[in-house]
C-alpha positions in Angstrom: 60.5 89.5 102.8 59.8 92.3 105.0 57.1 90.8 107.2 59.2 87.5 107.3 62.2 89.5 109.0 59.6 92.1 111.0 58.1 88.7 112.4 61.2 87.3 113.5 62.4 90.7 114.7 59.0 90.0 117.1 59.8 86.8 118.0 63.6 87.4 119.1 62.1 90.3 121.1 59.3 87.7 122.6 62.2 85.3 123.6 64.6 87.8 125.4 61.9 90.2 127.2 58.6 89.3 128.7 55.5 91.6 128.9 56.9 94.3 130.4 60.0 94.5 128.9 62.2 92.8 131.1 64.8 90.5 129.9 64.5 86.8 131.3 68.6 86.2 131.6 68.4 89.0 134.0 65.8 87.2 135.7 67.5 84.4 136.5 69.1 83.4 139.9 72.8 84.7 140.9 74.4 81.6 141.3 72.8 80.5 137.4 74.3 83.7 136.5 77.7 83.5 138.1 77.9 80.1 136.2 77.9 81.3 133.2 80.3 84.1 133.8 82.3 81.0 135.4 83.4 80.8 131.7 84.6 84.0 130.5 87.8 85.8 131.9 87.6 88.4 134.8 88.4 91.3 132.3 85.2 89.6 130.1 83.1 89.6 133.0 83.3 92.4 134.7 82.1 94.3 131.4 78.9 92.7 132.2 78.8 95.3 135.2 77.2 98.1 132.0 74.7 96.3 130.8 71.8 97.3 133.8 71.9 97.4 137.4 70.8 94.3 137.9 74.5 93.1 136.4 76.4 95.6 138.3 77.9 93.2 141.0 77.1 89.2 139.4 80.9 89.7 138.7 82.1 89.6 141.6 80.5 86.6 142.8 82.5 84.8 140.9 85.7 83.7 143.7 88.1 81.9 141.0 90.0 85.2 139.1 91.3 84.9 135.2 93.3 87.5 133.9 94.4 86.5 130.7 97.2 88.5 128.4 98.0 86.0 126.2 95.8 88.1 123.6 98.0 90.9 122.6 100.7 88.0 122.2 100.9 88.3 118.2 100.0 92.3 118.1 103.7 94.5 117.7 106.0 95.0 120.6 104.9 98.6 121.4 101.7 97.5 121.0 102.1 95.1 123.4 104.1 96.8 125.9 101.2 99.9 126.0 98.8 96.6 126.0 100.2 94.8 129.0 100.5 98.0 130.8 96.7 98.8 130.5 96.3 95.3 131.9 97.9 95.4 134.8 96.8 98.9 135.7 93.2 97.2 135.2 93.9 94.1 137.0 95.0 96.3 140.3 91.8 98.1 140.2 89.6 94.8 139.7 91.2 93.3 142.7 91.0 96.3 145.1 86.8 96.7 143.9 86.5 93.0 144.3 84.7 92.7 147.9 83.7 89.3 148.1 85.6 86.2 149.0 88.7 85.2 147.0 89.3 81.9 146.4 91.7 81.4 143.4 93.8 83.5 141.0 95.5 83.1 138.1 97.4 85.2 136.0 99.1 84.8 132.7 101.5 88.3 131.8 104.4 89.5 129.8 108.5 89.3 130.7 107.9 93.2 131.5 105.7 92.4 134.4 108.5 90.5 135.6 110.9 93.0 134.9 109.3 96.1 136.1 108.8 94.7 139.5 104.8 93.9 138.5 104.8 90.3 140.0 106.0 90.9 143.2 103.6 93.7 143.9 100.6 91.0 143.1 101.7 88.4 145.0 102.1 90.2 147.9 99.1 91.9 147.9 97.2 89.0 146.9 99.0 86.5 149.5 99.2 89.1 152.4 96.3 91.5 151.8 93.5 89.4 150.4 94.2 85.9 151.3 94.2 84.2 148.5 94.1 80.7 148.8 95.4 79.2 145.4 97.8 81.6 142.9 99.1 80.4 139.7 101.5 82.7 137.8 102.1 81.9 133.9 105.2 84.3 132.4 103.9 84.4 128.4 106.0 85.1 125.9 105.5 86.9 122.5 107.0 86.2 119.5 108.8 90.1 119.7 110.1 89.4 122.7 111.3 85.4 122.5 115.1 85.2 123.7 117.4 83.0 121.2 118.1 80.2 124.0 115.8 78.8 126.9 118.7 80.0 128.9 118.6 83.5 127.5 115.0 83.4 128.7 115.4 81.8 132.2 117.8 84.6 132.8 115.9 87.3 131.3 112.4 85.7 133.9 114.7 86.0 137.0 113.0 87.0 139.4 114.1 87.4 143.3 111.1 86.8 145.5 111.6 88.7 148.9 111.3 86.5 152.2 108.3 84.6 153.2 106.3 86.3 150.3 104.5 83.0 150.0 104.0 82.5 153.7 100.7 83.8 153.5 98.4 82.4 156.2 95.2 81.7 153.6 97.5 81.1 150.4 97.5 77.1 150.1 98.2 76.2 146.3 101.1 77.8 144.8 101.9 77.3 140.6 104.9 79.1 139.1 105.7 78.6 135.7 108.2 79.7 133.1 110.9 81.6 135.9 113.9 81.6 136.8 114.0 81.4 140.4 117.5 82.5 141.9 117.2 81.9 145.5 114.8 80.0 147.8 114.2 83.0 150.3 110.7 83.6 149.1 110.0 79.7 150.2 110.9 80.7 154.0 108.3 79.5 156.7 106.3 78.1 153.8 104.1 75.6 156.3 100.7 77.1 154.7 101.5 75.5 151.6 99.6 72.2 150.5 100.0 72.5 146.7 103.4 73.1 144.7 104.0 73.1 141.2 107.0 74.3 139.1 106.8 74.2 135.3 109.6 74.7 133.5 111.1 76.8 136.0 115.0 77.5 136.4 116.6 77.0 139.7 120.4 77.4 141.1 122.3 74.5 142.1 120.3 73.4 145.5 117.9 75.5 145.6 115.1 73.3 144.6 115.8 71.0 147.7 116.2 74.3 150.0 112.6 75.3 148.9 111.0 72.0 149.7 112.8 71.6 152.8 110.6 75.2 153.8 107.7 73.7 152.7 106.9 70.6 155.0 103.0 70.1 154.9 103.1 69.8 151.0 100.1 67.2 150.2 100.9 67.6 146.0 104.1 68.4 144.6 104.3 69.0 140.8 108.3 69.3 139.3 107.8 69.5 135.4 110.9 70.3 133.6 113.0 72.3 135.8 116.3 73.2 135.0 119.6 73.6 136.0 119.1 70.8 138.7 122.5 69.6 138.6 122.0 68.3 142.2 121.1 64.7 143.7 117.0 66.2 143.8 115.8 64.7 147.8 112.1 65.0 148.7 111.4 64.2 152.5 108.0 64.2 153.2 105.3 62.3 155.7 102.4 64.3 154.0 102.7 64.3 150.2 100.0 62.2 148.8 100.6 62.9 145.3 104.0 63.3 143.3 104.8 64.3 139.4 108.2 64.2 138.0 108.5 65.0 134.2 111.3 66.4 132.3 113.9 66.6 134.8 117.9 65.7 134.1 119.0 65.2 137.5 122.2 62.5 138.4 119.4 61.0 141.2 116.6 61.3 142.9 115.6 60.3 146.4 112.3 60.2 147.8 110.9 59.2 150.9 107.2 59.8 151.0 105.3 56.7 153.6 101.7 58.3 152.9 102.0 59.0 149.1 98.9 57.4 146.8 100.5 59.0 143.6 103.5 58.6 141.8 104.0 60.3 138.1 107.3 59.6 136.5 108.3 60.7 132.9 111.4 61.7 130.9 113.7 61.5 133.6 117.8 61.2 132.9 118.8 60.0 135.7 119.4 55.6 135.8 117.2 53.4 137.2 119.9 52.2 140.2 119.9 55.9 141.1 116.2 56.4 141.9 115.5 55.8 145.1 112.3 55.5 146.8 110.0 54.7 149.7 106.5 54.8 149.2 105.3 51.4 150.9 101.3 52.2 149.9 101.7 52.0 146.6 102.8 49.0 144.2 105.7 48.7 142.7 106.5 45.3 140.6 107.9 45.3 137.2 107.6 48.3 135.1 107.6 51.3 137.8 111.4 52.7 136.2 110.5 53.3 132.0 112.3 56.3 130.6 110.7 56.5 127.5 107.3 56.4 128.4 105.5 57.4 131.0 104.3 56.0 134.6 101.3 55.7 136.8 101.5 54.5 140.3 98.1 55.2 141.5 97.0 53.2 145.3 93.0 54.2 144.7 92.2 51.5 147.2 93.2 54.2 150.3 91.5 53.6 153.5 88.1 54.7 154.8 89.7 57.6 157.2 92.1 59.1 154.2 89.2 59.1 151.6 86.8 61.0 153.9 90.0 63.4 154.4 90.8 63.7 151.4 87.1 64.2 150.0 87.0 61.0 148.3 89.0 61.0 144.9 90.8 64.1 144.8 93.7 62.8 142.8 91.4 61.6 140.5 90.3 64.7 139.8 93.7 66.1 139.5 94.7 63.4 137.7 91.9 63.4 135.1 92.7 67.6 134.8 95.6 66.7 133.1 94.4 64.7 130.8 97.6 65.2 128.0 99.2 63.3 130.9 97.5 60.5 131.3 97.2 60.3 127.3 101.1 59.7 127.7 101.4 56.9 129.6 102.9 53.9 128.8 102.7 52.2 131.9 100.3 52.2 135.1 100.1 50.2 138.4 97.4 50.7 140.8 96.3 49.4 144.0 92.1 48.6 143.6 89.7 46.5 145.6 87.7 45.1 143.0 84.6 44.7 145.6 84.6 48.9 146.0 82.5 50.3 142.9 84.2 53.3 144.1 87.3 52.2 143.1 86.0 50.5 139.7 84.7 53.9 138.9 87.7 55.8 139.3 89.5 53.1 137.1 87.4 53.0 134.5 87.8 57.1 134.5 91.7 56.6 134.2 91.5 53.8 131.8 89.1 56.0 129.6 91.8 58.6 129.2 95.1 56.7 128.4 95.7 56.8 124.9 98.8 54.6 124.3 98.9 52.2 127.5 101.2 49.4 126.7 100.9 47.1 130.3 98.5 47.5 133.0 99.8 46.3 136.7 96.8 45.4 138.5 97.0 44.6 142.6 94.1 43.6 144.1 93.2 44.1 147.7 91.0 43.1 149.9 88.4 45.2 151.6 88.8 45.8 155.3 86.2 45.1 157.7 85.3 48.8 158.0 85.0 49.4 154.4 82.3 46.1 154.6 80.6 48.0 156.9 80.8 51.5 155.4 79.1 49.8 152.2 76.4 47.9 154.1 75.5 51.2 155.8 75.5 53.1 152.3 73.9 50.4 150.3 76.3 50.1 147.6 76.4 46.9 145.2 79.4 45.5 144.1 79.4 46.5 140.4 79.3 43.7 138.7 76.2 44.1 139.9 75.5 47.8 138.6 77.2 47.9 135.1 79.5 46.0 133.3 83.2 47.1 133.3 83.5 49.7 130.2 85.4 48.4 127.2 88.1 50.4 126.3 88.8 51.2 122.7 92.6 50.6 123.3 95.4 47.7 123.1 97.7 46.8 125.8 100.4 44.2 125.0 100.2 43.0 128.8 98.2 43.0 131.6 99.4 41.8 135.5 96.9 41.0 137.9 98.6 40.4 141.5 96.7 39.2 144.5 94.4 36.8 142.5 92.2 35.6 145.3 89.7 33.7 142.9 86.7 35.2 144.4 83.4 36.2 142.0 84.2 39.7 142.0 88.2 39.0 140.7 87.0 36.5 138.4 84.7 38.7 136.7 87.2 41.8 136.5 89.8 39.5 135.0 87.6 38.2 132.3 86.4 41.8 130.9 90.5 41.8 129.7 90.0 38.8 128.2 87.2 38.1 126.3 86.8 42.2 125.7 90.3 42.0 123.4 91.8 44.7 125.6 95.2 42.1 125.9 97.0 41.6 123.0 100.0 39.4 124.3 100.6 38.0 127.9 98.0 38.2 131.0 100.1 37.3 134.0 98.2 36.6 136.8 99.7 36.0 140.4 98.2 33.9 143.1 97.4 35.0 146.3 97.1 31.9 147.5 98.4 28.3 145.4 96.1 25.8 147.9 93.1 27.5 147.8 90.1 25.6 145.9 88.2 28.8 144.7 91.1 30.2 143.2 92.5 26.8 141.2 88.5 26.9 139.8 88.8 30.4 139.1 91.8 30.2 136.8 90.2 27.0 135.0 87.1 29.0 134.2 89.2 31.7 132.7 91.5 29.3 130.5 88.5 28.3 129.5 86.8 31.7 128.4 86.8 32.3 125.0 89.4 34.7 124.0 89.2 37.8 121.9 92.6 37.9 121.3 93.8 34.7 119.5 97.8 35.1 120.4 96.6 36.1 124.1 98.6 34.1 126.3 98.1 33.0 130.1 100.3 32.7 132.8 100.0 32.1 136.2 102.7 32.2 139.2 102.9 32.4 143.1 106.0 35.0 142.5 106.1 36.9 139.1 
């Protein structure tokens, strides 16, 4: 027994050091290093700083901040209050050591940050004197310290940001959630602002379309069950390219976006004659207004110029980071060129994700002459060509396929849905064209397809 542990002992020593007694995790690279730190909270990793010198600044390296109070949450209130106190006294001294370049910070705390005066003192030194470029602030709340009504709460989180406190010249992305936000003034001159998101946050009256009115360049606006809105809500932008509304009891909503790709609607009061909108690049045909379950207008076919601004798919990526979201929709329309395996990829990503999808609305577009080019000169395949379109392990009563050109590449997307069983009803498809030859042979060959679905049913219209 002894030599069996006294060997292993040996061993474990033979994996972590080599012959001179040097650990190998401290010989690998920085950037390895700073990866796995990546995982662990600021306050975790910067107790790595004790374990050699070798350690003492891998920390830092690290530009995306975490600090984390969430875990004295359940401990008692004085507990607590002494706890979050020691936080925040550590969390100023790890941002005045930290020398190297900031990039993100995010920061869940207690009610008595907010109330001591704590949260202002962060963002403005993080906005004004270390430029930080995207701030998220959670207010967290224990179960000592849990008001009897959400309004109790929203009046016990207010919190009156002085002016311009966000018009930071680096500060870019912006999340606020559980406050109660009492006037706009901290929104003034807000045209550094790409990202906005407000999560169950409590506004007065017209506030909410004061602070978007200050904030003019915003590329993604996020509005997740804020209260109090008792106003007609008005979004006026030419830049926002991505849109969520969830949770919001509003008598109506206007919005007039021309370059948004991204529209998110869920649990909204208002009626469908009072939601107005204008949003001419994305596709809107039969089930865009559903207030029980939740919407996806997604244009993923954009053009060449806006996906090389835009770094390709980026509201994929914020779309599949939420995915709880996309588990909850009910309905989704997109906009897809179905000879782009770009585009194919990015729909197969979404249609991975939704859990309880009851109809699909599927436009079809045409690739422009410069995206032909673009994929010559890159040496893509069309990808039918690459991989077959993934089967889904979900059921949608109805599928609508617009723009049905009868080309091979729409022919062979339409008949994954059937003959995979994803359709469980009606498959509507609408002709692009009722004289053309290819497409009458196309929509015999799929009638003729053998179907998975046995009460699947077809049909087929130049105006559905």
């Amino acid at each position: 027994m002894e030599d069996s542990l006294s060997n292993h002992q040996n061993q474990t020593r033979a994996c972590e050091c080599d012959g001179v007694g040097n650990d190998f995790i401290s010989k690998l690279p920085d950037e390895l290093l700073g990866t796995i730190l990546e995982r662990l909270s600021t306050e975790e990793a910067m107790r790595t700083c004790v374990l050699s010198k070798r350690w003492e600044n891998v920390w830092r390296q690290n530009p995306d901040l975490v600090f984390d109070m969430r875990r004295f949450m359940n401990v008692p209130r004085q507990l607590a209050v002494l706890a979050g106190n020691h936080a925040s006294l550590l969390m100023i001294e790890v941002l005045r050591n930290f020398h190297g370049s900031m990039e993100s910070c995010r920061i869940h705390h207690f009610l008595q940050h907010v109330r001591e005066g704590n949260v202002i003192d962060w963002v403005r030194y993080l906005v004004h004197d270390k430029d930080i470029k995207d701030l998220a602030l959670i207010c967290e709340t224990g179960s000592w310290d849990y008001p009897k009504s959400k309004y109790d709460y929203y009046r016990s989180v207010a919190i009156n940001f002085p002016r311009e406190i966000f018009a930071g010249r680096s500060l870019h992305s912006l999340e606020l959630n559980r406050f109660c936000i009492p006037t706009e003034f901290g929104f003034w001159n807000c045209y550094n602002l790409l990202t906005l998101k407000l999560v169950r946050v409590f506004v007065e009256s017209n506030d909410i379309n004061r602070i978007l009115l200050f904030c003019p360049y915003l590329k993604e606006l996020v509005l997740r069950f804020v209260f109090n809105m008792n106003v007609d809500l008005k979004i006026y932008n030419d830049s926002l390219k991505f849109l969520e509304l969830s949770g919001l009891a509003v008598p109506m909503i206007e919005v007039d976006a021309p370059d948004l790709d991204v529209l998110v609607l869920d649990d909204l009061s208002c009626r469908k004659e009072h939601f107005t909108i204008n949003a001419p690049k994305l596709a809107f045909h039969r089930s865009y207004w559903s207030r029980n379950e939740g919407y996806l207008g997604y244009n993923i076919s954009g053009s060449v110029k806006d996906r090389i601004e835009a770094n390709e798919s980026i509201e994929c990526e914020i779309l599949m980071g939420n995915t709880g979201l996309l588990r909850h929709l009910g309905v989704m329309s997109v906009n897809v060129n179905v000879k782009n395996p770009r585009d194919m990829e990015i729909l197969s990503k979404l249609l991975r994700e939704c859990g309880r999808l009851a109809m699909l609305e599927i436009c079809l577009k045409r690739r422009a002459p410069e995206d032909e080019e673009r994929c010559l000169m890159e040496g893509q395949k069309p990808w039918k060509e690459t991989k077959p379109f993934p089967c889904m392990d979900k059921k949608m009563e109805s599928v609508w396929i617009y723009d049905f050109d009868g080309s091979e590449e729409a022919f062979a997307f339409a008949s994954r849905f059937v003959m995979e069983g994803n359709v469980m009803k009606n498959m509507a498809i609408h002709i692009a064209d009722a004289e053309s030859d290819e497409t009458a042979v196309a929509l015999d060959k799929l009638s003729r397809l053998p179907k998975a679905s046995n009460d699947l049913i077809f049909i087929t219209s130049t105006s559905i």
